[in-house]
Every structure is written in C-alpha cells, then in structure tokens.
DSSP file (Angstrom, degrees, kcal/mol; ACC not computed):
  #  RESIDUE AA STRUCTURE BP1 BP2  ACC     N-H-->O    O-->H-N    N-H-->O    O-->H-N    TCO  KAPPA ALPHA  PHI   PSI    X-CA   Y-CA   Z-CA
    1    1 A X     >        0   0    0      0, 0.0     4,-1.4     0, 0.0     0, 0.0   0.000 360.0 360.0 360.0 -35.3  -16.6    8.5   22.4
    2    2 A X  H  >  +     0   0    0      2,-0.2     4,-1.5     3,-0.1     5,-0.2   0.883 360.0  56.5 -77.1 -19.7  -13.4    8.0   20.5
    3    3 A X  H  > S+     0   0    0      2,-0.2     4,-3.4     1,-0.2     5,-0.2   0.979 108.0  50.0 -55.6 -85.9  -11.2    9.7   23.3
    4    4 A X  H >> S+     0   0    0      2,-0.2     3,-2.5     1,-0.2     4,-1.6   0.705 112.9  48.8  -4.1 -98.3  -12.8    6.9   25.7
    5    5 A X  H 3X S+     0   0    0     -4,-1.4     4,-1.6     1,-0.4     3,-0.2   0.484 112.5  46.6   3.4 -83.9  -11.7    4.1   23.0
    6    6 A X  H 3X S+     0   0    0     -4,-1.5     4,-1.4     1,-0.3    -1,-0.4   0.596 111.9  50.5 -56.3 -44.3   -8.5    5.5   22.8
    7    7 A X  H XX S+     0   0    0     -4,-3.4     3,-2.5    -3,-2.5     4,-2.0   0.985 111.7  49.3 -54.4 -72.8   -8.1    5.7   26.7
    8    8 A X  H 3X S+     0   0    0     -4,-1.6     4,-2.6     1,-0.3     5,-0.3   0.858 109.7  49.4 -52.4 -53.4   -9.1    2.4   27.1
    9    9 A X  H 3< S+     0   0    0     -4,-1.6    -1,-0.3    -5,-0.4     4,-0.2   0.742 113.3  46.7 -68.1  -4.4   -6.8    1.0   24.4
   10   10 A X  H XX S+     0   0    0     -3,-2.5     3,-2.4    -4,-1.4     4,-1.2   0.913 112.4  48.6 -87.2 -60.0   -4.0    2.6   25.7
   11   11 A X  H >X S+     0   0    0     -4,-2.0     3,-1.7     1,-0.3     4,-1.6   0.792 114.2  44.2 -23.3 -74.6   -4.8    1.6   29.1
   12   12 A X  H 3< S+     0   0    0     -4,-2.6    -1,-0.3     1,-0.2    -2,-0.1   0.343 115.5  51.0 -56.9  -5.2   -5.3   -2.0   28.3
   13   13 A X  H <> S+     0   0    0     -3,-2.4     4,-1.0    -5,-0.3    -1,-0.2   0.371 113.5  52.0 -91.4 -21.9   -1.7   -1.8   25.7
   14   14 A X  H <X S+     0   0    0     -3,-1.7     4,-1.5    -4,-1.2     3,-0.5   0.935 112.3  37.8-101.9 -63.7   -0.1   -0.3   28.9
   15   15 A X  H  X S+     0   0    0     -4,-1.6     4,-2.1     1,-0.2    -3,-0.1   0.760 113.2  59.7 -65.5 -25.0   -1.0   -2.9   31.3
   16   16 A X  H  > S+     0   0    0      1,-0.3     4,-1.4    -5,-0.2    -1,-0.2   0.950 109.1  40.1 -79.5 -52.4   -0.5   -5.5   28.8
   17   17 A X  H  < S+     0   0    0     -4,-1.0    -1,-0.3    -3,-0.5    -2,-0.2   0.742 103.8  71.5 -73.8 -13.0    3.3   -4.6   28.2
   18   18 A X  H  < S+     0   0    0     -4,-1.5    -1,-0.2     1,-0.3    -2,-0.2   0.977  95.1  54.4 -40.4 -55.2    3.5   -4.1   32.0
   19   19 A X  H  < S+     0   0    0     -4,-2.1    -1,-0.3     3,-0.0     2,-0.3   0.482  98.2  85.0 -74.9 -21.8    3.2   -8.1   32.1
   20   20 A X  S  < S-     0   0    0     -4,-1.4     5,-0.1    -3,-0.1     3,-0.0  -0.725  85.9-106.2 -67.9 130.6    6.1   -8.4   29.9
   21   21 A X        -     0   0    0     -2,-0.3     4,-0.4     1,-0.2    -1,-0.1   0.047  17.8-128.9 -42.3-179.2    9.5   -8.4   30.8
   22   22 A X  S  >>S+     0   0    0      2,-0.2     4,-3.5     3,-0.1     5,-0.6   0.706 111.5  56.6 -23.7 -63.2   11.6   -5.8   30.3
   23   23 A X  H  >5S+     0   0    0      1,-0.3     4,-0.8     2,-0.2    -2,-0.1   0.826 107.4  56.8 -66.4 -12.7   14.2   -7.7   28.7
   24   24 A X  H  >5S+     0   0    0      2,-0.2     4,-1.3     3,-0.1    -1,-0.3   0.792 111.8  39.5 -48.5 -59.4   11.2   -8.8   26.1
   25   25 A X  H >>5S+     0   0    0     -4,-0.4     4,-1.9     1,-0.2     3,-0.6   0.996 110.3  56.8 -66.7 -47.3   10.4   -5.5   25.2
   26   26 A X  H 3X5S+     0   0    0     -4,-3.5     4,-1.3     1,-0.3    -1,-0.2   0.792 112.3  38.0 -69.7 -22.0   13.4   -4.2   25.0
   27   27 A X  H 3X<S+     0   0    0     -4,-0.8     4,-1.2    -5,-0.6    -1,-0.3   0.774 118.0  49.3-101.7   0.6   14.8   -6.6   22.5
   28   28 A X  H XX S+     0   0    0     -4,-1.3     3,-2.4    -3,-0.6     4,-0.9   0.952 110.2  52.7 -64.1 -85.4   11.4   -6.9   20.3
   29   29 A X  H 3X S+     0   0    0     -4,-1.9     4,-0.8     1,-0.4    -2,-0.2   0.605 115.9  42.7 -47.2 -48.2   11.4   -2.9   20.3
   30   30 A X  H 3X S+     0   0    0     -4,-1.3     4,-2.6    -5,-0.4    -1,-0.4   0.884 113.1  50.5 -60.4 -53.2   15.2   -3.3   19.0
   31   31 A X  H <X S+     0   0    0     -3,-2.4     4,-1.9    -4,-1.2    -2,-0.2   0.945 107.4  50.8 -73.3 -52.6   14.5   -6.1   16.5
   32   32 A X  H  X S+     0   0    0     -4,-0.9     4,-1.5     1,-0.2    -1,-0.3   0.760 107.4  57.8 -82.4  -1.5   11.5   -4.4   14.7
   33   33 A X  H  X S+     0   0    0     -4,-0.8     4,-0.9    -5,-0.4    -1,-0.2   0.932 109.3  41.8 -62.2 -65.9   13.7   -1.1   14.3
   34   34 A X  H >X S+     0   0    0     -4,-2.6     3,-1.3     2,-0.1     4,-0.6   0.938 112.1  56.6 -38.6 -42.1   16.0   -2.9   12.6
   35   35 A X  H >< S+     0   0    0     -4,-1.9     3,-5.7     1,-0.3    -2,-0.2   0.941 105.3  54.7 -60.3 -73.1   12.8   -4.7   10.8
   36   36 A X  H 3< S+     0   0    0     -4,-1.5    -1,-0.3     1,-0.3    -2,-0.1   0.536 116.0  34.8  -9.0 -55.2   11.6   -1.1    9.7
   37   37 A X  H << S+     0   0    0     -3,-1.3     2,-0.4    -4,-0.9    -1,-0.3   0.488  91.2 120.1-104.6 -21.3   14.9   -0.2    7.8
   38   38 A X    <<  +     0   0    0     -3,-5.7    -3,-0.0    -4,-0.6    -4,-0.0  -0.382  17.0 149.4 -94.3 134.0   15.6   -3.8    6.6
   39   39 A X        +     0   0    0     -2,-0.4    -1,-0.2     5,-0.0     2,-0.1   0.469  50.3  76.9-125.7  -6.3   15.9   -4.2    2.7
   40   40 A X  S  > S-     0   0    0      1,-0.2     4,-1.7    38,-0.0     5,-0.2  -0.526  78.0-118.8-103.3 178.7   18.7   -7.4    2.1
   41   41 A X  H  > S+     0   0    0      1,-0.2     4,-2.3     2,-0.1     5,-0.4   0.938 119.1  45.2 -67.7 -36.8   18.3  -11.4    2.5
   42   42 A X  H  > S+     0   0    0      1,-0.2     4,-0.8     2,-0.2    -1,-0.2   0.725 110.4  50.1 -89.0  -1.2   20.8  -11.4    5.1
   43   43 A X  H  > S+     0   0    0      3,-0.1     4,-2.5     2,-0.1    -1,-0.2   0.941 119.3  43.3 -62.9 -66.9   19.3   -8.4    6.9
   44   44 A X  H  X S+     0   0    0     -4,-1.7     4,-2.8     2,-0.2     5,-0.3   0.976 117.6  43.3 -39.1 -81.4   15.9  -10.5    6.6
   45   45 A X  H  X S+     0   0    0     -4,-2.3     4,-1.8     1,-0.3    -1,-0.2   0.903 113.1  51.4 -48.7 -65.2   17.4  -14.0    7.6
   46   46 A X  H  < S+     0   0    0     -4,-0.8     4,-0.5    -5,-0.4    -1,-0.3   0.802 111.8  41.8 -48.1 -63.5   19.3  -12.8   10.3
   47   47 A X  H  X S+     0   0    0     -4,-2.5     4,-0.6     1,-0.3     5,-0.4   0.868 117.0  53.7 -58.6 -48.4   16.4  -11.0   11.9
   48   48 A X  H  X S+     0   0    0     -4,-2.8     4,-2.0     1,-0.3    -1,-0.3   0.891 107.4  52.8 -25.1 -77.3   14.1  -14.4   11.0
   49   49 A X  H  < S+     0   0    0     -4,-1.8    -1,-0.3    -5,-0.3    -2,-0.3   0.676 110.9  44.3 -21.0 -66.9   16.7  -16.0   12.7
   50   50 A X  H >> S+     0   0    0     -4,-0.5     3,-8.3    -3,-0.3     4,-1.4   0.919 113.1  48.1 -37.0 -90.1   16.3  -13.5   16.1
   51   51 A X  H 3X>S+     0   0    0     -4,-0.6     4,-2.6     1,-0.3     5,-0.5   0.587 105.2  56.2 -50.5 -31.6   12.8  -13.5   16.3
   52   52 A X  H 3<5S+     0   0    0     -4,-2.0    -1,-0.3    -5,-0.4    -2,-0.2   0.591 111.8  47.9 -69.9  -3.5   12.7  -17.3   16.0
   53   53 A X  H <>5S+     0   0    0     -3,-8.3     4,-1.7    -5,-0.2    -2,-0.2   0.722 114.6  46.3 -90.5 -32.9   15.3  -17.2   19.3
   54   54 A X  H  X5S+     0   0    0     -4,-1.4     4,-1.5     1,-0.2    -2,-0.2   0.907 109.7  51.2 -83.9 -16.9   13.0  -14.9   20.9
   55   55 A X  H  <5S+     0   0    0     -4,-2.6    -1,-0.2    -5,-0.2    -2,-0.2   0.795 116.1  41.7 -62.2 -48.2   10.0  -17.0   20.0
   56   56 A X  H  4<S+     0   0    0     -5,-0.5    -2,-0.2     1,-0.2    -3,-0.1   0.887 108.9  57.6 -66.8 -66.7   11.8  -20.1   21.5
   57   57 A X  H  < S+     0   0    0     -4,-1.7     2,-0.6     1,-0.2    -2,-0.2   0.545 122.7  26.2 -52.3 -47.3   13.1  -17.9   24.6
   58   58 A X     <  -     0   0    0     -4,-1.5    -1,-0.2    -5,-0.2     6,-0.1  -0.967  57.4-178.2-138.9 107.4    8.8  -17.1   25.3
   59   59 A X  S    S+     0   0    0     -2,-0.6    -1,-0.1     1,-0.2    -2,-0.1   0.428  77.9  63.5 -94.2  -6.6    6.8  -19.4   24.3
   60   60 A X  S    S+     0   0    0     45,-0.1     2,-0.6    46,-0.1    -1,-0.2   0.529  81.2  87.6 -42.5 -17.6    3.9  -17.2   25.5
   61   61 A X        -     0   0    0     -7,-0.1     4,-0.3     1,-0.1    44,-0.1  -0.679  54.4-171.8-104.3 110.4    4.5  -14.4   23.3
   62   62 A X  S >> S+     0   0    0     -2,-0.6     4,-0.8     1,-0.1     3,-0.7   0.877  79.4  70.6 -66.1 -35.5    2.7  -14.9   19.7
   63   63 A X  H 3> S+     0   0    0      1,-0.2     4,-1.6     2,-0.2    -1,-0.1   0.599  85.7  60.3 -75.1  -1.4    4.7  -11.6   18.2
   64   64 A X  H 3> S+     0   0    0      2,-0.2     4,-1.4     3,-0.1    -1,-0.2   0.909 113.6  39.1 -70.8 -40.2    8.3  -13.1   18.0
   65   65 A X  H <> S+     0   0    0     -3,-0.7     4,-0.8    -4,-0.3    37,-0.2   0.747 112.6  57.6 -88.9 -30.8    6.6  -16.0   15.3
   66   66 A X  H  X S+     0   0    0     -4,-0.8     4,-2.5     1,-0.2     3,-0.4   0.957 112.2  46.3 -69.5 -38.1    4.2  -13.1   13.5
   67   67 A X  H  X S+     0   0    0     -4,-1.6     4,-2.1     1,-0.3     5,-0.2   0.958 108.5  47.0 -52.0 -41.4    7.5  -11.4   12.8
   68   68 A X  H  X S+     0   0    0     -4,-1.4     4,-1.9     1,-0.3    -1,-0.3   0.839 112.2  55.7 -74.9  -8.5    9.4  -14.0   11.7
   69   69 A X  H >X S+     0   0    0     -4,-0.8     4,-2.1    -3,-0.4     3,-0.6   0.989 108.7  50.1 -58.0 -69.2    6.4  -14.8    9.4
   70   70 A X  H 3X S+     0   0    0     -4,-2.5     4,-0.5     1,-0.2    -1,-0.2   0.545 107.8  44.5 -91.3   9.8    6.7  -11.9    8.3
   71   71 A X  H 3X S+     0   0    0     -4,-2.1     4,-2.9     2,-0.2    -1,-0.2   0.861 112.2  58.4 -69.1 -32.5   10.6  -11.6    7.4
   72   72 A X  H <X S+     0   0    0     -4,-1.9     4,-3.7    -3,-0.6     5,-0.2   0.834 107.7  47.9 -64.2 -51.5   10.1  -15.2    5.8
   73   73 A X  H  X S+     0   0    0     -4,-2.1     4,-1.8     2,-0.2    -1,-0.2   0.850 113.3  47.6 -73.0 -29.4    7.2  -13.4    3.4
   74   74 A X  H  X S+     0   0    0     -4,-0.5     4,-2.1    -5,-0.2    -2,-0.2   0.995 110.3  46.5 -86.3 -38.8    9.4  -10.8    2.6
   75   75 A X  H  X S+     0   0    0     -4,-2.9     4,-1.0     2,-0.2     3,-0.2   0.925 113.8  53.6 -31.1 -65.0   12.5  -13.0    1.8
   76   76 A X  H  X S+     0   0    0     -4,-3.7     4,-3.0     2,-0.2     5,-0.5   0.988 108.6  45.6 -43.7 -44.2   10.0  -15.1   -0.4
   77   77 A X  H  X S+     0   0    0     -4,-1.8     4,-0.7     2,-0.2    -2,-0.2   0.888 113.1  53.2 -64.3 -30.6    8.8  -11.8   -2.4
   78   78 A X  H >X S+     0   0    0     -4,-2.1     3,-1.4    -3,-0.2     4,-0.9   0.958 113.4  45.1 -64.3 -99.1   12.7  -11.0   -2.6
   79   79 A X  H ><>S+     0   0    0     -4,-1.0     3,-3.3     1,-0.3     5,-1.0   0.650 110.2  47.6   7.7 -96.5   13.1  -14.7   -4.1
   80   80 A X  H ><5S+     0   0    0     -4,-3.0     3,-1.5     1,-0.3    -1,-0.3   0.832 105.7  61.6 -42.3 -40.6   10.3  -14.7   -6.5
   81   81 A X  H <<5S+     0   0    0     -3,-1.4    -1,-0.3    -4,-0.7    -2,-0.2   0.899 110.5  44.9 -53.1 -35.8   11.6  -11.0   -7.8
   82   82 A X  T <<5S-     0   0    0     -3,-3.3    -1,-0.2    -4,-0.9    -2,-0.2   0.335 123.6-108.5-105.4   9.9   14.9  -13.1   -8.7
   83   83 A X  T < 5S+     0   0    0     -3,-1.5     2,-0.9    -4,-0.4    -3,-0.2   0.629  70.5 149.7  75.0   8.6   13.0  -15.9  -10.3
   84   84 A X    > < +     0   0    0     -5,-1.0     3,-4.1     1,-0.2     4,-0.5   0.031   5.3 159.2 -28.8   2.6   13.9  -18.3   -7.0
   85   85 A X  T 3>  +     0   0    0     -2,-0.9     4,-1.3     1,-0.4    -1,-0.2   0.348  66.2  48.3 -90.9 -31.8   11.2  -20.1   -7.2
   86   86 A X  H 3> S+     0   0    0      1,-0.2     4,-1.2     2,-0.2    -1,-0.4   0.601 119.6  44.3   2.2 -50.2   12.6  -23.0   -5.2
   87   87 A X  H X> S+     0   0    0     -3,-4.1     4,-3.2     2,-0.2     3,-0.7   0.953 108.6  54.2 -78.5 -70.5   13.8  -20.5   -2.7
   88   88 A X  H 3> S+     0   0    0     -4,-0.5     4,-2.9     1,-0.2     5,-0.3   0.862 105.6  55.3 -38.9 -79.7   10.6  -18.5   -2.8
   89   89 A X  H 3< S+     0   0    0     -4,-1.3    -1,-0.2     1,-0.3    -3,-0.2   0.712 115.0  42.3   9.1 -71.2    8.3  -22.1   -1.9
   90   90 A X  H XX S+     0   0    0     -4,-1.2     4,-4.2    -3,-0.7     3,-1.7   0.901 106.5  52.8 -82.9 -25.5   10.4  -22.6    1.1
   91   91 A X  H 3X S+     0   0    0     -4,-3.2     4,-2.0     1,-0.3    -2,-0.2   0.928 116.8  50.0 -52.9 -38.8   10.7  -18.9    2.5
   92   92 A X  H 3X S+     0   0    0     -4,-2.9     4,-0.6    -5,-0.3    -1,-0.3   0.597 111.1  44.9 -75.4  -1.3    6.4  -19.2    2.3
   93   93 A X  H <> S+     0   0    0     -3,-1.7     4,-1.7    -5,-0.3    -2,-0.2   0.688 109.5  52.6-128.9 -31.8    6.1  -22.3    3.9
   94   94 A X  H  X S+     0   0    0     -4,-4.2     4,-1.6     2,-0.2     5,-0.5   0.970 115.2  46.7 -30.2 -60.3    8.7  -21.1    6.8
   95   95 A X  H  X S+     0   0    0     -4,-2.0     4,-0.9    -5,-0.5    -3,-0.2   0.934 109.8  48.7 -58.4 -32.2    6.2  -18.0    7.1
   96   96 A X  H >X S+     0   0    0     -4,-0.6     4,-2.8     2,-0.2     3,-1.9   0.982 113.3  55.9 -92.7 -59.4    2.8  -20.3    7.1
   97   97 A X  H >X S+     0   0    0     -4,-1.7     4,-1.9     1,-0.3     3,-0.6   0.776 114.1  38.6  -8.7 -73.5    5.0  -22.6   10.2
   98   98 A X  H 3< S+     0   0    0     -4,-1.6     4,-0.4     2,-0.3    -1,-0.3   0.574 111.4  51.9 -84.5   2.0    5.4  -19.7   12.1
   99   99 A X  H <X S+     0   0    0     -3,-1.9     4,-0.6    -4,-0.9    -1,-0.3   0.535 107.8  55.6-103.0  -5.5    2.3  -18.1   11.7
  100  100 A X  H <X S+     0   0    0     -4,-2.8     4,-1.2    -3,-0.6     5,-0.3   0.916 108.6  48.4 -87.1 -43.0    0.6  -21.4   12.7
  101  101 A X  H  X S+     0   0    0     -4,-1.9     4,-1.1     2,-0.2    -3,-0.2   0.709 107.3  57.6 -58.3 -24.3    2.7  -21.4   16.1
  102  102 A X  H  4 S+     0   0    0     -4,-0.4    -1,-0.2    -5,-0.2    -3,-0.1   0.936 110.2  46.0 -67.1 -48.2    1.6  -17.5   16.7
  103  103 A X  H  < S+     0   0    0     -4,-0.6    -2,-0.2     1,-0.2    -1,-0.2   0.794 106.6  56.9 -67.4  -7.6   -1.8  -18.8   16.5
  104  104 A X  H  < S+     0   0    0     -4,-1.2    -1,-0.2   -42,-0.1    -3,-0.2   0.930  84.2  95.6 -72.7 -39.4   -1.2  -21.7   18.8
  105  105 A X     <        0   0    0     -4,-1.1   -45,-0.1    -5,-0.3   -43,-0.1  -0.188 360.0 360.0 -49.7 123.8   -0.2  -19.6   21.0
  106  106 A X              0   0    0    -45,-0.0    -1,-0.1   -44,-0.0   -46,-0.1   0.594 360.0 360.0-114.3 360.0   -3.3  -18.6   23.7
C-alpha cells in the first residue's frame, strides 16, 4: 500500500513540475540551495528579496511567498537574538504578508 502512495505522489509531483516552466524550477531549485546553507541577514534579505521577484514574476506560484515568509521568520528570530525588537516586529509582519498572498493564491 505504501509503494502505491508513494507512486502516486511521485507521479502527481512529476506531472505537477511538468506544468511549470523550466526557467521556474530552475531558479527556485537554485534559490532554496542557497536557502539550505544561508546563516547571515544579508544572505536572508537578499534571498527574501529573490523570492519576492519570483513571486511577482508568477503570480500562480504560492512557493516563491512561503519562502520569503520563511526568510522573513528567520531574519526576525536573528533580530530578537540581538534584542531588535523593532526589527524583529517588522521582519514577522513581512513573513505574515507573504504567507497571506501564498494562501491567496488558488
């Protein structure tokens, strides 16, 4: 039964990136490598920055806005660590922005 599952979610993950450009994948698949590795604010903000171009760029696409959500939370957590709190406030209310526009997204 899980094999099946598995089949099926790959199948339906396969078809799914099918429907995406190329040039979509290829520069999400780039961005969250960087994402993976990235530990400063200006690693963070830039990439924020990116995703929120590739988010403009496809306004279909939900995962460009969850990212930047989630550079925005990690830049806040960075912030609060340095007693920011000012800083912190806005990086969290960036992240809850673009994680209401992922969800808008159908």
């Amino acid at each position: 039964m899980n094999k099946i599952l598995l089949f099926a979610l790959t199948l339906v993950f396969t078809f799914q990136l099918s429907a995406q450009s190329d040039k979509y994948v290829k520069m999400m698949e780039k961005q969250v490598s960087i994402l993976d590795s990235a530990r400063t604010k200006a690693t963070l903000t830039k990439l924020s920055n990116t995703f929120q171009r590739i988010a403009n760029a496809e306004k279909e696409e939900w995962l460009p806005n969850y990212y930047q959500a989630y550079c925005q939370f990690r830049l806040a957590s960075i912030a609060m660590q340095t007693g920011e709190t000012a800083t912190c406030n806005a990086h969290i209310d960036n992240a809850q922005a673009a994680l209401d526009l992922a969800k808008a997204v159908k």
